[in-house]
C-alpha positions, 0 to 999 in steps of 0.5 A: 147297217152293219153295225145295226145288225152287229147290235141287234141280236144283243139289244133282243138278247136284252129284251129276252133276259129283261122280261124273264128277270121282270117274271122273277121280280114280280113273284119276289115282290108279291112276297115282300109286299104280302109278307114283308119278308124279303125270301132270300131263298127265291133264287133256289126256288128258282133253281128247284124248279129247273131241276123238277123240270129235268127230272120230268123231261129226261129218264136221267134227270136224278129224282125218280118220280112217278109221274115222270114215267108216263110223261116219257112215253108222251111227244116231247112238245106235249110233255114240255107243256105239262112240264111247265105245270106240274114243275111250279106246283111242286116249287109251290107246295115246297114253297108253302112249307118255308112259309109255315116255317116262317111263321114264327118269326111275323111279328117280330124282327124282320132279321129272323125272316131273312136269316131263316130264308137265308138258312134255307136257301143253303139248304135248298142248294146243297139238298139239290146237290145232293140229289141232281150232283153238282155238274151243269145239265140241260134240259131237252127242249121240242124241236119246234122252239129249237134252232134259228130264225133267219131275218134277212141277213140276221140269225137269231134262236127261235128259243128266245123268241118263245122265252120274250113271248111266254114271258109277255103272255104270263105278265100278261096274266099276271096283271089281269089275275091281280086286277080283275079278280077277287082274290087278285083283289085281296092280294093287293089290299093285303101288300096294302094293309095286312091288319086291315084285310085281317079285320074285314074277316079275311084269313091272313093266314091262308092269304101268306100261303097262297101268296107265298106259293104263288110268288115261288111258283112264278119262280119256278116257271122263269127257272124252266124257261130260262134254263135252255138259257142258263143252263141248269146248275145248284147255284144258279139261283143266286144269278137270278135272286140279285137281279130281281133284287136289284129290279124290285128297288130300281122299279119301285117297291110294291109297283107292278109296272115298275118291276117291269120297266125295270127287268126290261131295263136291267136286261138292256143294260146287261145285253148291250153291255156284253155287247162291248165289254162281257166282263162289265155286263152284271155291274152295268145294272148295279150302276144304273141302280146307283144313277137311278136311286141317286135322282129318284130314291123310290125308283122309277115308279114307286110311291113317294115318301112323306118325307119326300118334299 
């Protein structure tokens, strides 16, 4: 019983970070599979929008923005939710802005994409540095996702309950987006066959945007959840960007449900690991992506190659 309870706050520590590594990966992988560009500056999207978030919670928060005025006069649960709107917008539109820059390179060795996204990943951090400062901050969250829960004789943060819930809920929406909607519809022909759409008279051009800010805005979201978690710092995108890596190529390449699996695995295995050995959590998932791609080289639920016998 003891040793139950010892395990159980990891195995729902898991559970939390794989769900919100799964909202990561699915917003990396909308990218890869519209674009087929492999957007190295996720993570510091992902960092960007934890930082928009403080400067719309915090007076101090370092960027001065207008809205963020009114906001402060407004209880701290009302202004969390706006928060968690008006942050991923302006990652979106950030977002948008490198794709427009990238559209020189479609078309053409996928090595400019990488390196461009490289490129702009460094510029993002140091921009961030630039205007937050590179200390770690906190972003103030309501009183009623604070604290604990107590659970017979278990202890656990309530925060984390409301990450796993918010998380399900946005996969959630995700799925029904994707599947029961044109435009849901359209995004999925489109990681299908890109000339194709473009031949029934649909504009690629605008598809790759909204695409490509939908997928960064879904970054931003998981960065503002996670922050209470992480903290917020310049370089904590690079924590999130290997992981949905990592998770997009354990899962399957192009598959939802994979992404999925995936994130709530990778999370099991860091959660459990910290469990025993801390120093061994973040090289737990590059092993079982190795034992895992090694029997089934599409990943868990990919689609399998003509190569394939």
């Amino acid at each position: 019983m003891d040793f139950l309870l010892y395990l159980l706050p990891h195995l729902l520590n898991g559970v939390a970070l794989g769900l919100l590594f799964a909202l990561i990966a699915l917003g990396f992988m909308l990218i890869i599979g519209v674009m087929e560009v492999i957007n190295l500056a996720h993570g510091s999207l992902f960092a960007l929008g934890a930082y928009f978030a403080l400067s719309l919670m915090t007076p101090d928060g370092g960027l001065k923005l207008g809205i963020a005025q009114l906001l402060f006069d407004l209880p701290i649960g009302w202004r969390y939710v706006i928060v968690l709107i008006l942050a991923p917008i302006g990652v979106a539109v950030v977002g948008m802005g490198l794709e427009v820059c990238l559209r020189r390179t479609y078309g053409k060795d996928p090595l400019y994409g990488l390196l461009l996204t490289f490129g702009a990943a460094l510029v993002l951090e140091e921009l961030i540095r630039l205007t937050w400062g590179p200390t770690e901050r906190f972003i103030p969250m309501p009183p009623s996702i604070t604290g604990a829960v107590f659970i017979g004789d278990l202890i656990y943060s309530k925060y984390r309950f409301f990450a796993s819930g918010f998380a399900i809920l946005m996969i959630g929406l995700l799925w029904l987006f994707l599947e029961k909607t044109p435009y849901g519809a359209l995004i999925k022909a489109g990681a299908h066959d890109s000339e194709m759409v473009r031949a029934l008279g649909v504009n690629l051009t605008r598809l790759r945007l909204f695409v490509f800010g939908f997928g960064t805005a879904l970054a931003a979201i998981a960065g503002i959840v996670m922050a209470p978690i992480w903290g917020v710092r310049p370089h904590v995108g690079v924590d999130a960007v290997v992981p949905a890596f990592v998770i997009i190529v354990l899962g399957g390449v192009g598959s939802f449900w994979g992404a999925v699996i995936a994130g709530l695995l990778v999370g099991m295995v860091v959660g459990l690991t910290g469990a025993y050995a801390t120093d061994w959590s973040l090289i737990a998932m590059y092993i079982l992506l190795i034992l895992v791609v090694t029997f089934r080289a599409r990943g868990l639920l990919g689609k399998k190659s003509v190569l394939e016998l």
